[in-house]
C-alpha positions in Angstrom: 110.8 97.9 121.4 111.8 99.4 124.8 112.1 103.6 124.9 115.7 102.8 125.4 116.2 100.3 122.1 114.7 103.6 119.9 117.0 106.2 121.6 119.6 103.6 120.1 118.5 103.1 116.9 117.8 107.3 116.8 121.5 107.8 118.4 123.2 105.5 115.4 121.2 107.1 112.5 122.4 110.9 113.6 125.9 109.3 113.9 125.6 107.7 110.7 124.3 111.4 109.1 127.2 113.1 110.7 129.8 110.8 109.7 130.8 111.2 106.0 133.3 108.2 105.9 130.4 106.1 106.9 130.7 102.8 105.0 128.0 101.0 102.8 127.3 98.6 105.8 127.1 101.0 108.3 124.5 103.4 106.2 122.4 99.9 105.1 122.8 99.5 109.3 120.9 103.1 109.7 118.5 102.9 107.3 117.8 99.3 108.9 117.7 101.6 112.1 115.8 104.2 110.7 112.8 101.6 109.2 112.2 100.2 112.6 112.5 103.5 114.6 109.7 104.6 112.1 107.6 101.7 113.0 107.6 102.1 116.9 106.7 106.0 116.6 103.7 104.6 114.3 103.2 101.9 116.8 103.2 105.1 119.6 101.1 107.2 117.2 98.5 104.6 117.0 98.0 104.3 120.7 98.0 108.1 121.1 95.1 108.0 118.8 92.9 105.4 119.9 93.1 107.5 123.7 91.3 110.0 122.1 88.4 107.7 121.6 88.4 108.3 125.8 87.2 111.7 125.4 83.4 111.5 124.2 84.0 115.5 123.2 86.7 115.1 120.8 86.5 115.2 117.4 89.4 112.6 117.1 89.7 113.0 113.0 90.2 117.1 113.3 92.5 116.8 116.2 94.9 114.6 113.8 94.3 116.7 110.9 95.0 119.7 113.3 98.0 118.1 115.0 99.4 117.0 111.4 98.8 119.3 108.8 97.6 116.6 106.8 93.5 116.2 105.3 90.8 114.8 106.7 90.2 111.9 104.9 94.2 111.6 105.6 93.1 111.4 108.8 90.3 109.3 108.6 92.8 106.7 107.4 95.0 106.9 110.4 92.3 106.1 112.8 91.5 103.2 110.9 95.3 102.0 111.0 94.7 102.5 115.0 91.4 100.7 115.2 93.0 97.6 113.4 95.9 97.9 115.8 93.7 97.4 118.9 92.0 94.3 117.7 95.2 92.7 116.6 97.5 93.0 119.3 100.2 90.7 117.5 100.2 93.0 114.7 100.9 96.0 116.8 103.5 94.7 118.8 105.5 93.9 115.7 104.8 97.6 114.7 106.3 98.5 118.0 108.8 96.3 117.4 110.1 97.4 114.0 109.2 94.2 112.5 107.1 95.2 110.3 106.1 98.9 108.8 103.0 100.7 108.8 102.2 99.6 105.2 101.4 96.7 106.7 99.3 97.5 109.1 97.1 99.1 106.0 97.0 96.6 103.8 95.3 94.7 106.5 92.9 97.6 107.4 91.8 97.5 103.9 91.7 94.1 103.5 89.1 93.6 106.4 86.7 97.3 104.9 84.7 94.6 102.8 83.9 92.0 105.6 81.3 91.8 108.1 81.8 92.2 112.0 82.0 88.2 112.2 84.0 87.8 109.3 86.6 90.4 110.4 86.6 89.2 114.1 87.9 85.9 112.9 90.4 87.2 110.5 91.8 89.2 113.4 92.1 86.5 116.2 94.8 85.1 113.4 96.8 88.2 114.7 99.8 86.2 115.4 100.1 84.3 112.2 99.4 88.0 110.3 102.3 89.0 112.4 104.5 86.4 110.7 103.4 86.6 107.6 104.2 90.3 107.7 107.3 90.3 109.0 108.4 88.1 106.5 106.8 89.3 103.8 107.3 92.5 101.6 104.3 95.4 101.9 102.9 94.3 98.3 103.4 90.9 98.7 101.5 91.1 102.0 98.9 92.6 100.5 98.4 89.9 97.9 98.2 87.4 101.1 96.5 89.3 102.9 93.6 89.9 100.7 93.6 86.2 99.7 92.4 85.7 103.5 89.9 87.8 103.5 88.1 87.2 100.2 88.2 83.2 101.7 85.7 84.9 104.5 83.8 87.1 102.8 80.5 86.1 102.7 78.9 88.4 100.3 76.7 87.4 97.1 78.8 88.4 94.1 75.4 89.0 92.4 74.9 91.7 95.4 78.2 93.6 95.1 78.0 93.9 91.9 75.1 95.5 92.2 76.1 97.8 94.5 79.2 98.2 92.9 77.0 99.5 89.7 74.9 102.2 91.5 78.0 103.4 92.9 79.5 104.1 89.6 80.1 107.6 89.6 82.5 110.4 87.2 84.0 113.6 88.6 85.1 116.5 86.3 86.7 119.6 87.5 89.7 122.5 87.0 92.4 122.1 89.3 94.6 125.3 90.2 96.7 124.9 87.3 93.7 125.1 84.9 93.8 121.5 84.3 90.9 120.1 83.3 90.7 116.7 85.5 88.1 113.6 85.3 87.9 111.4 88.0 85.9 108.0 87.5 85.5 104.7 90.0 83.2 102.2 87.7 82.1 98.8 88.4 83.8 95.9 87.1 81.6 95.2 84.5 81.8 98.2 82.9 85.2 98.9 84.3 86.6 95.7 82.2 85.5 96.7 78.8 86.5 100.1 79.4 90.4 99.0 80.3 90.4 96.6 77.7 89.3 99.9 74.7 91.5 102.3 76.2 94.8 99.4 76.4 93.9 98.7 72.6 93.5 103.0 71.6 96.7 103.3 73.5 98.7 100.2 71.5 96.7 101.5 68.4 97.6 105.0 68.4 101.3 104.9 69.6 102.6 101.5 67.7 105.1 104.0 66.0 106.2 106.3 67.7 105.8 108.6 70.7 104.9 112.1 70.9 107.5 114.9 72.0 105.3 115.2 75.1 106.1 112.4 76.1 107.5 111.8 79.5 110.9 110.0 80.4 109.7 108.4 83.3 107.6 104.9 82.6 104.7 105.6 84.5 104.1 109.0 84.0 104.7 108.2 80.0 101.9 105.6 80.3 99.8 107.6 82.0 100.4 110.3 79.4 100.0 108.3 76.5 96.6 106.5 78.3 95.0 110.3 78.6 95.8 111.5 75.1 94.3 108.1 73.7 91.0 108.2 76.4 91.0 111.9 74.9 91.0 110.3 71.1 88.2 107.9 72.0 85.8 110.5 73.8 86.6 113.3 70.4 85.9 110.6 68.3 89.1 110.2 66.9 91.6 107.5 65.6 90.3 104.1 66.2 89.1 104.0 69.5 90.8 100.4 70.3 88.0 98.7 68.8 89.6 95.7 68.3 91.1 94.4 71.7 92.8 91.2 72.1 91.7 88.2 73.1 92.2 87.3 77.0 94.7 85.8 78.4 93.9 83.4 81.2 96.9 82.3 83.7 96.6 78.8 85.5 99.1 78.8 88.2 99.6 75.3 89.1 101.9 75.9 91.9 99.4 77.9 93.8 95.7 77.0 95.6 93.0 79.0 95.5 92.0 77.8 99.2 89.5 75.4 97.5 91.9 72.9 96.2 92.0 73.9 92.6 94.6 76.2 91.0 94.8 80.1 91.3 93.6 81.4 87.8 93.9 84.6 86.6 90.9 85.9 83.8 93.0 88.0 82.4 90.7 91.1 83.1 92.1 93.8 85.9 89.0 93.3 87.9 87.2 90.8 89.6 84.0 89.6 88.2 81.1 87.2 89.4 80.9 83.6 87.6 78.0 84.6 85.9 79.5 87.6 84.0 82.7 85.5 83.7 81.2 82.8 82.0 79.3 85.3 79.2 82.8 87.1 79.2 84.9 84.4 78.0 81.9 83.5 75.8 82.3 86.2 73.8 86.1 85.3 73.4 88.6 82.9 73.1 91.0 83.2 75.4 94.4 82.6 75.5 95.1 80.1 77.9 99.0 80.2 79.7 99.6 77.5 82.7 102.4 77.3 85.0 103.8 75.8 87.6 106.8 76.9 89.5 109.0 79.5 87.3 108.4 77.0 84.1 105.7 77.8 81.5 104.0 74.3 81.1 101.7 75.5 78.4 101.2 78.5 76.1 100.1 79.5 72.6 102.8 79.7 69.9 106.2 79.1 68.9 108.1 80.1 72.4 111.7 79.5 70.7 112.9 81.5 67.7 116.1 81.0 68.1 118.2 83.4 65.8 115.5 84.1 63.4 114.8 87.6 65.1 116.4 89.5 67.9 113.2 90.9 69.1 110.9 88.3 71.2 107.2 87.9 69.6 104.2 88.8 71.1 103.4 84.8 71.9 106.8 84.9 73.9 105.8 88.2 75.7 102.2 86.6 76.6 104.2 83.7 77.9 106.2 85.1 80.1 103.1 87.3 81.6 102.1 83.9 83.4 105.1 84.3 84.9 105.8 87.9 85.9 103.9 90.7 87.4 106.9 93.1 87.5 110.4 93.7 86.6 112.1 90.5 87.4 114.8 92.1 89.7 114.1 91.9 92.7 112.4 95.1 94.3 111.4 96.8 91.3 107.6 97.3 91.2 107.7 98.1 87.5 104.8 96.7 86.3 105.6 94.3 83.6 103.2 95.8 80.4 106.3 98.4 80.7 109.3 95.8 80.9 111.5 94.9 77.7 112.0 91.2 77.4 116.2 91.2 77.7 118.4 88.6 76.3 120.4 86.6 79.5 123.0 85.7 77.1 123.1 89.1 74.7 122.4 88.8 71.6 125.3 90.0 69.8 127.4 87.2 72.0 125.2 84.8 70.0 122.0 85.1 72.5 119.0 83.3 71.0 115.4 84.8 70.9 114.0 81.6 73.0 112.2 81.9 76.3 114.9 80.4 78.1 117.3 83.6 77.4 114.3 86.1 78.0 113.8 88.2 81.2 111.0 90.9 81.6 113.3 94.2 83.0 112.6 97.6 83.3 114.4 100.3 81.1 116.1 101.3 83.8 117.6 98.0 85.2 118.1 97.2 81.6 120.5 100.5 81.2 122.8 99.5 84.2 122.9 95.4 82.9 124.2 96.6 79.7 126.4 99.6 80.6 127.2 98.8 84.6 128.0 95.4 83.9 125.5 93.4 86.2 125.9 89.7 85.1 122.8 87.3 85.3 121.9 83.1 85.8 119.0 81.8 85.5 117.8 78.2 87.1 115.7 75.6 85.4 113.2 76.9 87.7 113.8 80.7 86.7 115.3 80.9 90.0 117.5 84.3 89.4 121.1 85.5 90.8 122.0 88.9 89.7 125.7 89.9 90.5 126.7 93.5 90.4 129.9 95.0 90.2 130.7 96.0 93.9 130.7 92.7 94.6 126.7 92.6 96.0 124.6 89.9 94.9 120.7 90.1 94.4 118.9 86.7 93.9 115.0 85.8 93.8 113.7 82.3 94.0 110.9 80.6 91.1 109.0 84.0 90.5 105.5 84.3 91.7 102.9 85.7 90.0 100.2 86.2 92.1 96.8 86.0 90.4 94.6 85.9 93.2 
């Protein structure tokens, strides 16, 4: 982007501020604006930072911190994103460009942190296919693709991180300002599975009923609420402690490759594991087993259609549709889906049947406006989803993928 093109862009979103009969398009025309002026003054940033590496004297990280306001380790981080930039000249010049964001450019940086210097030097001199797949890609879904890359170079005995990954296991207790006591743990996957699965089961355990007061409104706060007073149950010795779990659920995807010619699967743990412990994991269990291919659940446990035998969808129907989605199924929201609802296309009291057909994992909030905004929904054989909102707008997603990988 030339120094003339962001003087535009800056220029239209000032106008934009300053005009309050602005229309829809023209503000979605600023933001636009506003997005890729962004991206060229990190693009600018990037190269400001990397000169610093021309003066042997300079503590580059203090200087940002200084220049910035922001930490250290805040810092730290932004050298990296300008290291990465000036091995992957393709990426950069679509930063510059406003193509794609500095989120981006991250995702890649932390991609390559687990790769060796030959590893990462071939991952980079892809810089122009990166570029595309960023551009065209969202920031998480990037990451996903990303990361899929450089796990396909990473060289690395599993046996050897792991083991590394166990003397690095480490917990962090202190009082914060407020007087909070805080605990702060990074645990390797081993240990870091079992301890995920006992505090999902204390959580489901202890609040099945009902909610406390405390409770927050928001979703993820109210998770992350509900997850500490549980964790606190199961360190006091209290309640049940989640000591019975659920059996895995493993996710075939048959529409994706794992870069070896077989499927993508997903283990059904939030970590990833060596074969070895794999194997003695689902040993010890028997997993349930969902495959899928393409927006259509080809297999899963249980009776997937109730029709109008109850309104509310069972927990076979939820584990189904879990092959399926990650997040909310409207398009943009990042709501994970162990905090969706499972809505009725057609509603229920219009004679909407419980099968998986009429199910759709949304968020409370997206939920809210379907029912009281009137946002009207289709579903393809292919779970290919239009949404159509009042004003007119339409919002519409392809087969949803659920990356497991």
């Amino acid at each position: 982007m030339k120094l003339s093109e962001a003087v535009d862009r800056l220029t239209l979103v000032v106008a934009t501020n300053g005009s309050p009969d602005a229309g829809l398009v023209e503000r979605k025309d600023a933001l636009t604006a506003s997005s890729e002026l962004r991206s060229f003054l990190d693009a600018q940033n990037a190269e400001l930072v990397r000169s610093l590496d021309e003066h042997p004297t300079a503590f580059p990280e203090a200087i940002i911190a200084d220049t910035s306001g922001c930490s250290l380790n805040a810092a730290t981080r932004e050298r990296e994103r300008a290291n990465t930039l000036g091995n992957a000249d393709a990426v950069a010049d679509a930063l510059s460009d406003g193509a794609i964001s500095a989120g981006h450019v991250d995702a890649l940086t932390k991609a390559t942190k687990n790769l060796d210097e030959a590893a990462t030097s071939e991952l980079l001199g892809n810089d122009e296919t990166i570029a595309d797949a960023a551009s065209s890609q969202t920031i998480a879904e990037f990451n996903a693709w990303i990361t899929k890359q450089a796990k396909a170079l990473d060289t690395t005995d599993p046996e050897d991180r792991l083991d590394k990954q166990r003397r690095a296991t480490r917990l962090k207790t202190w009082t914060d300002d407020d007087g909070m006591y805080n605990l702060k743990g990074r645990f390797d996957p081993e240990l870091g599975k079992d301890i995920a699965k006992r505090l999902a089961a204390a959580t489901r355990s202890k609040f099945a009923d009902a909610l406390p007061d405390s409770a927050p409104a928001d979703p993820l706060e109210r998770k992350q609420h509900l997850e500490a007073l549980a964790l606190a149950d199961m360190l006091l010795g209290k309640g049940s402690g989640g000591s019975k779990p659920g059996p895995p659920v493993v996710v075939v995807d048959a529409t994706q490759t794992d870069g070896a010619g077989g499927p993508v699967v997903d283990w059904g743990i939030p970590i990833e594991l060596p074969q070895r412990v794999l194997v003695d994991v689902l040993g010890a269990h028997k997993p349930d087993v969902v495959i899928v291919a393409n927006g259509v659940v080809l297999h899963a446990p249980g009776n997937l259609n109730l029709g109008r035998t109850t309104r509310l969808a069972s927990p076979e129907q939820r584990r189904a549709l879990a092959g399926l989605y990650a997040n909310c199924a409207v398009p943009g929201c990042s709501v994970h889906y162990d905090r969706c609802r499972l809505h009725h296309i057609l509603f229920w009291n219009d004679g909407g049947l419980t099968n998986i057909d009429n199910l759709l994992p949304v968020c409370q909030h997206h939920h809210t406006l379907i029912h009281n905004d009137g946002w009207t929904i289709e579903l393809g054989a292919n779970r290919e989803l239009t949404i159509r909102l009042p004003n007119g707008q339409t919002l519409a997603n392809g087969p949803p993928k659920r990356s497991a990988a």
